[in-house]
PyMOL Python script that loads the backbone (N, CA, C, O; Angstrom):
from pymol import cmd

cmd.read_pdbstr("""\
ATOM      1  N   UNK A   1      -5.747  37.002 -60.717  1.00  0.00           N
ATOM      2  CA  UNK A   1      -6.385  35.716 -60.892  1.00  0.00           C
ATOM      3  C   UNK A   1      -6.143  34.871 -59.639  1.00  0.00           C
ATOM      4  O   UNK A   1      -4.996  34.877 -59.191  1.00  0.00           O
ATOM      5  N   UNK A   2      -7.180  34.068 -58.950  1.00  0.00           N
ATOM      6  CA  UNK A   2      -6.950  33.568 -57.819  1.00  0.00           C
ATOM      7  C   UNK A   2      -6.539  32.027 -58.213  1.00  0.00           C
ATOM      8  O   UNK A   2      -6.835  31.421 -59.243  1.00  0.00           O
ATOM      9  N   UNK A   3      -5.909  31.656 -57.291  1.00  0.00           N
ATOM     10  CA  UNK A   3      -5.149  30.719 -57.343  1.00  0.00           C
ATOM     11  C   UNK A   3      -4.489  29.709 -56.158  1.00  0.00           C
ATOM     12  O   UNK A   3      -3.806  30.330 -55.344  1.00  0.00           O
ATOM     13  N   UNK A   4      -4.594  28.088 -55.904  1.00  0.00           N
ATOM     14  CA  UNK A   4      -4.158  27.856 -55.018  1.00  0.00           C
ATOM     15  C   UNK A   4      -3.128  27.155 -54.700  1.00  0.00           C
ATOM     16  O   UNK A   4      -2.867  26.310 -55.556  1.00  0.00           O
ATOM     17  N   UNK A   5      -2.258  27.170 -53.578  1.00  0.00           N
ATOM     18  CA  UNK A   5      -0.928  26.389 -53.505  1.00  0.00           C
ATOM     19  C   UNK A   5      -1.137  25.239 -52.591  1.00  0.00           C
ATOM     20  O   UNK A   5      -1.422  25.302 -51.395  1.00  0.00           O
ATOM     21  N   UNK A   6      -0.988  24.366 -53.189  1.00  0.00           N
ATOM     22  CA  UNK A   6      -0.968  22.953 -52.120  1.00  0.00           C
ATOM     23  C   UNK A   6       0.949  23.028 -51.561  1.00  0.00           C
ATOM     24  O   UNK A   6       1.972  23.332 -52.174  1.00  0.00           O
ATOM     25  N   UNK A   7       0.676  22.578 -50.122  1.00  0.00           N
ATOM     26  CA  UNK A   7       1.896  22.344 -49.376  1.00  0.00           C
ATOM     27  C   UNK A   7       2.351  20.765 -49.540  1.00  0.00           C
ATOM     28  O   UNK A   7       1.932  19.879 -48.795  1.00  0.00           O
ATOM     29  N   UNK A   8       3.070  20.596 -50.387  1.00  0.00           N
ATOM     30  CA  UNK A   8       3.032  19.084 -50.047  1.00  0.00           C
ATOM     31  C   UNK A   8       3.839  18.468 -48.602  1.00  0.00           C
ATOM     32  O   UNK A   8       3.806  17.262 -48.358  1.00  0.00           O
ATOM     33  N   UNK A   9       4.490  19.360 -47.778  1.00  0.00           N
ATOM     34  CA  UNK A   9       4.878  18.921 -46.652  1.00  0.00           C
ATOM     35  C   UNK A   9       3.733  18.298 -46.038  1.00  0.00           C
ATOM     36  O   UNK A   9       3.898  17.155 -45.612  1.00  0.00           O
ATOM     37  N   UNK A  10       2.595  18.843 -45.914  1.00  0.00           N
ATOM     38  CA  UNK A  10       0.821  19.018 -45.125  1.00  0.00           C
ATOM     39  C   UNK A  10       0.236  17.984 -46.178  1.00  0.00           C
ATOM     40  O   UNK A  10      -0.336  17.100 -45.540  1.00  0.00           O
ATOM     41  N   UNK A  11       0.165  17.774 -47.410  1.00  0.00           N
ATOM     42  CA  UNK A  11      -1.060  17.344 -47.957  1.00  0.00           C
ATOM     43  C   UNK A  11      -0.629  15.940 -47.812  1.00  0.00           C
ATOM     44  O   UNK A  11       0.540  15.570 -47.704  1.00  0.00           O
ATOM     45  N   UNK A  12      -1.559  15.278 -47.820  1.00  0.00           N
ATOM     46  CA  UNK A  12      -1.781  13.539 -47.679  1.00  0.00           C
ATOM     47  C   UNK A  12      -2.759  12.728 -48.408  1.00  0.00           C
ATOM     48  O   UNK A  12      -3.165  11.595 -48.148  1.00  0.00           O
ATOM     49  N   UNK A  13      -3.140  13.725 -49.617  1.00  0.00           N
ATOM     50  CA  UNK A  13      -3.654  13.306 -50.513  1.00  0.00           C
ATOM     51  C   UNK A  13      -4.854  12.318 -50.138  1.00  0.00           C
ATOM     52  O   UNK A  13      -4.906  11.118 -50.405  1.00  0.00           O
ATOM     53  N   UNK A  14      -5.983  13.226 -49.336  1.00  0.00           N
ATOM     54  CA  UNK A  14      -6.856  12.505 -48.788  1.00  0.00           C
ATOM     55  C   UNK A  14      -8.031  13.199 -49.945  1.00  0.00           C
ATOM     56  O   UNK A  14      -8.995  12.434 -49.958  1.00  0.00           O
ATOM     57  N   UNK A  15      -8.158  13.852 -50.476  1.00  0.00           N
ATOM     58  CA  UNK A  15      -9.039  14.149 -51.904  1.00  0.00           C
ATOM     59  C   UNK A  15     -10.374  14.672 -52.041  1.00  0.00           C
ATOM     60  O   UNK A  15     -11.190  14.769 -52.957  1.00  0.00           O
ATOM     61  N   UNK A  16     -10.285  15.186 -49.975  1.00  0.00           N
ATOM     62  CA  UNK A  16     -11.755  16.144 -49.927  1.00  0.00           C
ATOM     63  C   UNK A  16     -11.366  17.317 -50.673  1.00  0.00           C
ATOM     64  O   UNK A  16     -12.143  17.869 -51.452  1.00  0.00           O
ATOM     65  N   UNK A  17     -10.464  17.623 -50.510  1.00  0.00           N
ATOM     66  CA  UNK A  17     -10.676  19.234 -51.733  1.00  0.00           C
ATOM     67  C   UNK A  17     -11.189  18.889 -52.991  1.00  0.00           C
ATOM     68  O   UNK A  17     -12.032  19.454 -53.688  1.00  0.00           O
ATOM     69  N   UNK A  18     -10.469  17.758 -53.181  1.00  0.00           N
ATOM     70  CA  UNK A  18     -10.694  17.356 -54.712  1.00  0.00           C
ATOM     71  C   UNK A  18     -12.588  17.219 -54.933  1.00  0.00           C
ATOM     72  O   UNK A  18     -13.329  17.576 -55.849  1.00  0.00           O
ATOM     73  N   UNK A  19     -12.867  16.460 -53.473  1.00  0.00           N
ATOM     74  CA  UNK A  19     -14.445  16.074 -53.909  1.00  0.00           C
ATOM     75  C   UNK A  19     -15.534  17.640 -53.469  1.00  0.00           C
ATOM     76  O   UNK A  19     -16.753  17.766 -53.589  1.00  0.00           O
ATOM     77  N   UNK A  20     -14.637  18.508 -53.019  1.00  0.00           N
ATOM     78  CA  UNK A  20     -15.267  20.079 -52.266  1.00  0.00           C
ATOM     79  C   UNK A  20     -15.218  21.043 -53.619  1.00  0.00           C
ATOM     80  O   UNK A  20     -15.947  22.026 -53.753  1.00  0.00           O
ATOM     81  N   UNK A  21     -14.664  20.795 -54.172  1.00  0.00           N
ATOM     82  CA  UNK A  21     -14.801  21.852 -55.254  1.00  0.00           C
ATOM     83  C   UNK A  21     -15.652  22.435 -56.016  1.00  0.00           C
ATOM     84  O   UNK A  21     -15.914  21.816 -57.047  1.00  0.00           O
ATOM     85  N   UNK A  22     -16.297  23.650 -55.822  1.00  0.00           N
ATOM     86  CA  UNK A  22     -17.519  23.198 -56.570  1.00  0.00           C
ATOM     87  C   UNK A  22     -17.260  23.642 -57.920  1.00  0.00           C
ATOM     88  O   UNK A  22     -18.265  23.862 -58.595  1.00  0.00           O
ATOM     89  N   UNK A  23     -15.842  23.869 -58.604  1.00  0.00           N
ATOM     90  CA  UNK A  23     -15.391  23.761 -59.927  1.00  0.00           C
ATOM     91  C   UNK A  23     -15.238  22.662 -60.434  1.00  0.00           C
ATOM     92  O   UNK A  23     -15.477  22.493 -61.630  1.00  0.00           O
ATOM     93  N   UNK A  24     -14.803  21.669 -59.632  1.00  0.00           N
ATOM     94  CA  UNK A  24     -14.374  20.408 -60.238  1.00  0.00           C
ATOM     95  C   UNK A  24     -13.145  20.340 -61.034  1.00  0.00           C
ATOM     96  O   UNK A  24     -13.140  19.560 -61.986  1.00  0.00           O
ATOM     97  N   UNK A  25     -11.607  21.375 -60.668  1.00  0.00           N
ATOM     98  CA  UNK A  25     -10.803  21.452 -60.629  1.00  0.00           C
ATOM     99  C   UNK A  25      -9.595  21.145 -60.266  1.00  0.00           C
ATOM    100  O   UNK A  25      -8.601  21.306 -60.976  1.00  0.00           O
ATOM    101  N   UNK A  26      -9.605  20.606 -58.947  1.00  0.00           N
ATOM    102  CA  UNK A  26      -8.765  20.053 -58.136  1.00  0.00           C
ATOM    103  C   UNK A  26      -8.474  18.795 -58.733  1.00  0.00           C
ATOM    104  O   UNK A  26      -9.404  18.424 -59.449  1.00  0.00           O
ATOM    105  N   UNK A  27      -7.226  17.774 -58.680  1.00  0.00           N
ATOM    106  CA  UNK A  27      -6.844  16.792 -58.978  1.00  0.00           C
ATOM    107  C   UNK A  27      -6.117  16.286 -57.759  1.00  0.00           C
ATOM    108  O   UNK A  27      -6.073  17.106 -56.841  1.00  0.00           O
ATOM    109  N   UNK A  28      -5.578  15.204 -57.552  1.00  0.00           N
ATOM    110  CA  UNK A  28      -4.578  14.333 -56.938  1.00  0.00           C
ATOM    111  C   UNK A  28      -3.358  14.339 -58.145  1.00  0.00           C
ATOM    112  O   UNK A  28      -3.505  14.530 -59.352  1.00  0.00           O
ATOM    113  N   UNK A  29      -2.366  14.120 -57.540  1.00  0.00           N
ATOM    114  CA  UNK A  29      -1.337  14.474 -58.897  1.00  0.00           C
ATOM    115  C   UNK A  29      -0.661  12.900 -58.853  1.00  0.00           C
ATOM    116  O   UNK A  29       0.225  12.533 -58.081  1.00  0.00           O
ATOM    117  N   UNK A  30      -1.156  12.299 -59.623  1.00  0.00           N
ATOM    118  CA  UNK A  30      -0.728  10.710 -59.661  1.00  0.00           C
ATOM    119  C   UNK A  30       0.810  10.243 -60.164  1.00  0.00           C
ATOM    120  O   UNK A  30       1.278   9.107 -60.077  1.00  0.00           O
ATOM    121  N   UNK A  31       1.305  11.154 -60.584  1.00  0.00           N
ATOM    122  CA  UNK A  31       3.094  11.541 -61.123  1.00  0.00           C
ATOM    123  C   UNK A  31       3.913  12.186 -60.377  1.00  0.00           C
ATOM    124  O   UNK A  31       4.948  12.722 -60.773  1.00  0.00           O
ATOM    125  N   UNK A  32       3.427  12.170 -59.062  1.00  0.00           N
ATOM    126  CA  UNK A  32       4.550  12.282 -57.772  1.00  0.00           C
ATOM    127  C   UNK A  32       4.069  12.031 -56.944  1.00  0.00           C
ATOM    128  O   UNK A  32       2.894  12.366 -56.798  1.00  0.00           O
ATOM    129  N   UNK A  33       4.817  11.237 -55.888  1.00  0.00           N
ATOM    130  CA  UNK A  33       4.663  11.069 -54.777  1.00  0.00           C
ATOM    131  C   UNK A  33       5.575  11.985 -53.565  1.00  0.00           C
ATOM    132  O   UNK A  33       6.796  12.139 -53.560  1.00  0.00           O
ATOM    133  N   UNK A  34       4.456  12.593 -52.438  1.00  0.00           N
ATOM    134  CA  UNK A  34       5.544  13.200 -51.052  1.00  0.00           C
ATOM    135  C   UNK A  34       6.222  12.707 -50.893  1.00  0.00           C
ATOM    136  O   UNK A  34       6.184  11.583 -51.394  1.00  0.00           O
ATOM    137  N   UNK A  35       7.619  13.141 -49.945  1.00  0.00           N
ATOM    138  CA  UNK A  35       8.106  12.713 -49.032  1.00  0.00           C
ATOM    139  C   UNK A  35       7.660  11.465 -47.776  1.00  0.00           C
ATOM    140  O   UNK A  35       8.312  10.473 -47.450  1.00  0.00           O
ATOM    141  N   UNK A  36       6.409  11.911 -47.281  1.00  0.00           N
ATOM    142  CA  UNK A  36       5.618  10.870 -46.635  1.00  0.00           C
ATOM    143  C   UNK A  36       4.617   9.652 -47.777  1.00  0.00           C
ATOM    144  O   UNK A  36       3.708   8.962 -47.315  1.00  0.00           O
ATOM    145  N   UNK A  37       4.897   9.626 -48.779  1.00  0.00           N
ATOM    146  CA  UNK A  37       4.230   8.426 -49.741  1.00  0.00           C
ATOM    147  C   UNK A  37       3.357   9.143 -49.950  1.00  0.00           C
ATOM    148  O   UNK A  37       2.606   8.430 -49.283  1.00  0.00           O
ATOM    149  N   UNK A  38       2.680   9.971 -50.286  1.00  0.00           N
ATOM    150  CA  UNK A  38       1.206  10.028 -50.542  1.00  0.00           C
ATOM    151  C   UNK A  38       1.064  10.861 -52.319  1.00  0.00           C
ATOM    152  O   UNK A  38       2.183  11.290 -52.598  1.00  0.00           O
ATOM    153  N   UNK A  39       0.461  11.040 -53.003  1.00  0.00           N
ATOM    154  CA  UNK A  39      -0.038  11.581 -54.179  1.00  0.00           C
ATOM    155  C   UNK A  39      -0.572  12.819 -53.504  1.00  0.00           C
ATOM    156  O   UNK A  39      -1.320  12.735 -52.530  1.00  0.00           O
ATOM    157  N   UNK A  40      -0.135  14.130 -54.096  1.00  0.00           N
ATOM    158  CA  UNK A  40      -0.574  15.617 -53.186  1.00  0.00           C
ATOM    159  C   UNK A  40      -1.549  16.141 -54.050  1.00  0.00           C
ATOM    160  O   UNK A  40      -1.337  16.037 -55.258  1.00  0.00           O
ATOM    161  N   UNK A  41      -2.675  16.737 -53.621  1.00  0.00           N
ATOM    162  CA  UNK A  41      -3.674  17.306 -54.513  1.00  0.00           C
ATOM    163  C   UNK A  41      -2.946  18.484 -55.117  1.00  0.00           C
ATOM    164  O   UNK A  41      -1.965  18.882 -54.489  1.00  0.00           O
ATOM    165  N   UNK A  42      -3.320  19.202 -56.411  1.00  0.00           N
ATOM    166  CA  UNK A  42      -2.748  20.018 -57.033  1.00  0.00           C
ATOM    167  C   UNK A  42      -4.086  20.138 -58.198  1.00  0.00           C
ATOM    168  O   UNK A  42      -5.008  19.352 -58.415  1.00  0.00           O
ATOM    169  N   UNK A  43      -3.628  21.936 -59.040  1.00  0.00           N
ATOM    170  CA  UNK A  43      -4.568  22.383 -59.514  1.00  0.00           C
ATOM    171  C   UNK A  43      -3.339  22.080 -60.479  1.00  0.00           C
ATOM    172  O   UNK A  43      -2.130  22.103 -60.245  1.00  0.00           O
ATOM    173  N   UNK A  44      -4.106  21.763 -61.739  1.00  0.00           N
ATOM    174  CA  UNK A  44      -3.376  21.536 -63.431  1.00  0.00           C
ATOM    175  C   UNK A  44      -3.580  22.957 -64.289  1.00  0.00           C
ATOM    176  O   UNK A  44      -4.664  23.502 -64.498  1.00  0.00           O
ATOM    177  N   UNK A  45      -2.798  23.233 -64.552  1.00  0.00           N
ATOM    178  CA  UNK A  45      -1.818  24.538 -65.727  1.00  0.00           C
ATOM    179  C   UNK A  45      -3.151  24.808 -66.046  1.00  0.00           C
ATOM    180  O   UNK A  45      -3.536  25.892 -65.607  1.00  0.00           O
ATOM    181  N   UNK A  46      -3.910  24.213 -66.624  1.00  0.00           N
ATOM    182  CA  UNK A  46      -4.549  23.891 -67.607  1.00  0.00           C
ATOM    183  C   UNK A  46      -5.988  24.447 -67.029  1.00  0.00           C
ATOM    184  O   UNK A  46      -6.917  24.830 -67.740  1.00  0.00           O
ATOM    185  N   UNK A  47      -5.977  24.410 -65.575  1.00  0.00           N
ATOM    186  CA  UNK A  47      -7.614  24.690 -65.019  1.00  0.00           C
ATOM    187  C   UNK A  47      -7.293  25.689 -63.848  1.00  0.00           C
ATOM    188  O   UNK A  47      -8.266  25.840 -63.110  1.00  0.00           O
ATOM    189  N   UNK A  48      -6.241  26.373 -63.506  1.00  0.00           N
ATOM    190  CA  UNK A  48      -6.102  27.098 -63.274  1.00  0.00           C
ATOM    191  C   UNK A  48      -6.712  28.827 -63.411  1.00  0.00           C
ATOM    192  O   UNK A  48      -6.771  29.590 -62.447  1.00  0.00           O
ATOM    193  N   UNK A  49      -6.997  29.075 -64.397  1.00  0.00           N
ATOM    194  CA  UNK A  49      -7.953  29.625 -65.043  1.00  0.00           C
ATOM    195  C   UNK A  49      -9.525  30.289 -64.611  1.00  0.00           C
ATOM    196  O   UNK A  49     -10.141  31.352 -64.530  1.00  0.00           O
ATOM    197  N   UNK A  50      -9.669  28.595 -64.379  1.00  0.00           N
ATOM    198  CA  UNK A  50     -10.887  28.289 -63.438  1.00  0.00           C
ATOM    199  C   UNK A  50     -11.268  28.617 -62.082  1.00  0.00           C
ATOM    200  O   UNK A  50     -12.416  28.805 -61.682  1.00  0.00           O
ATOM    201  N   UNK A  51     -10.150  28.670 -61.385  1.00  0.00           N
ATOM    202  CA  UNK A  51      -9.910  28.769 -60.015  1.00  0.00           C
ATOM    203  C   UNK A  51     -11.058  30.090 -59.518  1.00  0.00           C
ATOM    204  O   UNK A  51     -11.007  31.169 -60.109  1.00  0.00           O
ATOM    205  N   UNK A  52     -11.880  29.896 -58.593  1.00  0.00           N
ATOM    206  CA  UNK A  52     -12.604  31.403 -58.379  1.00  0.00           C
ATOM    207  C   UNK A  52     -12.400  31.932 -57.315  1.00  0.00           C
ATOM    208  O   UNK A  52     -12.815  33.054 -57.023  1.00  0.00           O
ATOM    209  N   UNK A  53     -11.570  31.027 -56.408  1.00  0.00           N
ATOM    210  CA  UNK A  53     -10.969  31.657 -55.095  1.00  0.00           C
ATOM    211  C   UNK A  53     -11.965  30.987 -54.180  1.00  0.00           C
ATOM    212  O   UNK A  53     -11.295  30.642 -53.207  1.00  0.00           O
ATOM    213  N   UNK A  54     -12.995  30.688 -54.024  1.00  0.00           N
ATOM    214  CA  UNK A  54     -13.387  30.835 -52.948  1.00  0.00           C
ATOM    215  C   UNK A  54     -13.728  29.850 -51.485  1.00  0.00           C
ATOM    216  O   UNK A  54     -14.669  29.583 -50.738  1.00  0.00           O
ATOM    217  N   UNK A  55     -12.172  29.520 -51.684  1.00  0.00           N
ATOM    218  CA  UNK A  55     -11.718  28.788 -50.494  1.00  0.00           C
ATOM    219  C   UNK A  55     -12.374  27.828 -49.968  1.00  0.00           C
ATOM    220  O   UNK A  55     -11.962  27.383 -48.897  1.00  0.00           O
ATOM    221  N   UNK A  56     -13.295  27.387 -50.445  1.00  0.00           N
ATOM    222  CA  UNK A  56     -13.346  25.603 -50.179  1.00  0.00           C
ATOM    223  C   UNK A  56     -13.108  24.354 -49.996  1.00  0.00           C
ATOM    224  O   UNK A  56     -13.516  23.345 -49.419  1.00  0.00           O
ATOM    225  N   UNK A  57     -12.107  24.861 -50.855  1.00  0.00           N
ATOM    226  CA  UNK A  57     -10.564  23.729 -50.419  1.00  0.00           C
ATOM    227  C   UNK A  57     -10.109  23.802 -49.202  1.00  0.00           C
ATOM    228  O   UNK A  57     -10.128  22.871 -48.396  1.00  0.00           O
ATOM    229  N   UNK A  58      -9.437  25.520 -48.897  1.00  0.00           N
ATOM    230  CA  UNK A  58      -8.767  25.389 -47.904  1.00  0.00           C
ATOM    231  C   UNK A  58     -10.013  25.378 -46.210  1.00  0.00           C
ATOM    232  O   UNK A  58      -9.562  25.123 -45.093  1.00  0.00           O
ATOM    233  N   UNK A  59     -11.254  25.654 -46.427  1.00  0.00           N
ATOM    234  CA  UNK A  59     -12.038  25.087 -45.680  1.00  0.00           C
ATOM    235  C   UNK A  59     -12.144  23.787 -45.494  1.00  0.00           C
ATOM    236  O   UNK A  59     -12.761  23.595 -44.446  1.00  0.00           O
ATOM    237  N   UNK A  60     -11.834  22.784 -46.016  1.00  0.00           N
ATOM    238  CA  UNK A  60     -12.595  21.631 -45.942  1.00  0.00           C
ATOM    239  C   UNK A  60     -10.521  20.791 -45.849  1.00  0.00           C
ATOM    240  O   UNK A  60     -10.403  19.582 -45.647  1.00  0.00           O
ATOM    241  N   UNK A  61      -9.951  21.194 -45.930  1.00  0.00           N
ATOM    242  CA  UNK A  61      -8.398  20.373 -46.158  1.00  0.00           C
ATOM    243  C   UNK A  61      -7.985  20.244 -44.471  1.00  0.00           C
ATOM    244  O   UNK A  61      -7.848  21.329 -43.905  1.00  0.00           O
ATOM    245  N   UNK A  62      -7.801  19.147 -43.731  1.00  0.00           N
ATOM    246  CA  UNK A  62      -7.775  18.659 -42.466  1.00  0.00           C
ATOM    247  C   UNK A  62      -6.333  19.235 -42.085  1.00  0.00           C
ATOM    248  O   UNK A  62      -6.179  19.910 -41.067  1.00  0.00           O
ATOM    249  N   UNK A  63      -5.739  19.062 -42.580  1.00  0.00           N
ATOM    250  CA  UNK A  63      -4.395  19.480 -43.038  1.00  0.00           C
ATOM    251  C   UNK A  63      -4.046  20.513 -42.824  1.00  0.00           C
ATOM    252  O   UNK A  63      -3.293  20.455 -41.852  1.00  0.00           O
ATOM    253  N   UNK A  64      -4.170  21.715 -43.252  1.00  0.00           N
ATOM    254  CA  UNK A  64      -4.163  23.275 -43.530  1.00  0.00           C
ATOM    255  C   UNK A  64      -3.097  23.024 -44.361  1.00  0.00           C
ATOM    256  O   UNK A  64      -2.086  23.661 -44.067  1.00  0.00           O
ATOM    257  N   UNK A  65      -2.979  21.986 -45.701  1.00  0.00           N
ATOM    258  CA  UNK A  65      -2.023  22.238 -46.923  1.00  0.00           C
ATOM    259  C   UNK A  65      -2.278  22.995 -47.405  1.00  0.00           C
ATOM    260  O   UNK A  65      -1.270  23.434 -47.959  1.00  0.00           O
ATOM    261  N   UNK A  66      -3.612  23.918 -47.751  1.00  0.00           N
ATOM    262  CA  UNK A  66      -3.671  24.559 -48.711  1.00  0.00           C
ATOM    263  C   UNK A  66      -4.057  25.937 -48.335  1.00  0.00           C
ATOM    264  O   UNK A  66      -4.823  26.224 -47.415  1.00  0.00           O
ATOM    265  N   UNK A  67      -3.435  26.796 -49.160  1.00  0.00           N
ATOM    266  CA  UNK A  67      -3.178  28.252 -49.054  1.00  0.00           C
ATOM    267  C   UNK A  67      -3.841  28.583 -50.446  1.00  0.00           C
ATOM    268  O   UNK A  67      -3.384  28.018 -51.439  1.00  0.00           O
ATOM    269  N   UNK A  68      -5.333  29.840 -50.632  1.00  0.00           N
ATOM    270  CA  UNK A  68      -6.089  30.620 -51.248  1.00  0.00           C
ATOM    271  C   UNK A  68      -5.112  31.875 -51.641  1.00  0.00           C
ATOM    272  O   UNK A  68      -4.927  32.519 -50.608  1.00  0.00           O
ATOM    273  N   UNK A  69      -4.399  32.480 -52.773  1.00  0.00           N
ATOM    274  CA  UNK A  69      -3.972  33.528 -53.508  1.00  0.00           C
ATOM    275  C   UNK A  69      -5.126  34.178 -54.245  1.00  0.00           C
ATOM    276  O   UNK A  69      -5.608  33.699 -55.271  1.00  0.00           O
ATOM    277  N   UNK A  70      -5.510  35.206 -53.714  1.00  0.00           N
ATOM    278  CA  UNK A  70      -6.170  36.180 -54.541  1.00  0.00           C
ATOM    279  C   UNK A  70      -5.522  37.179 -55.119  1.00  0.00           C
ATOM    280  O   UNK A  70      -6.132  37.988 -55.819  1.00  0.00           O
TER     281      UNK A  70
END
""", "prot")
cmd.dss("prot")
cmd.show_as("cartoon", "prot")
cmd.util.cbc("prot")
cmd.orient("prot")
């Protein structure tokens, strides 16, 4: 099952993955904040599931927080 890992060292919770998705999966995780202040995008337990891999996120993340598991 594919699946993705946000870095929160990298992410800055700027929320193009979130708006790139074409699952509509991705979240901002509003119940933690980084090290650098920011809310880190993250996929929920719950929609994980969903995930189809195909790296849009980590195309479109300025960052390179995010890492594609197939």
């Amino acid at each position: 099952m594919p699946r993705i890992v946000v870095d929160d060292r990298f992410c800055k919770g700027c929320g193009l993955c979130v708006d790139v998705c074409p699952q509509g999966i991705i979240e901002l995780d509003h119940s933690r904040i980084t090290a650098k202040g920011y809310h880190p995008a993250h996929l929920p337990e719950a929609n994980k599931s969903q995930c189809t891999g195909c790296s849009t996120c980590y195309v479109m993340c300025p960052d390179v927080a995010i890492t594609v598991v197939r």
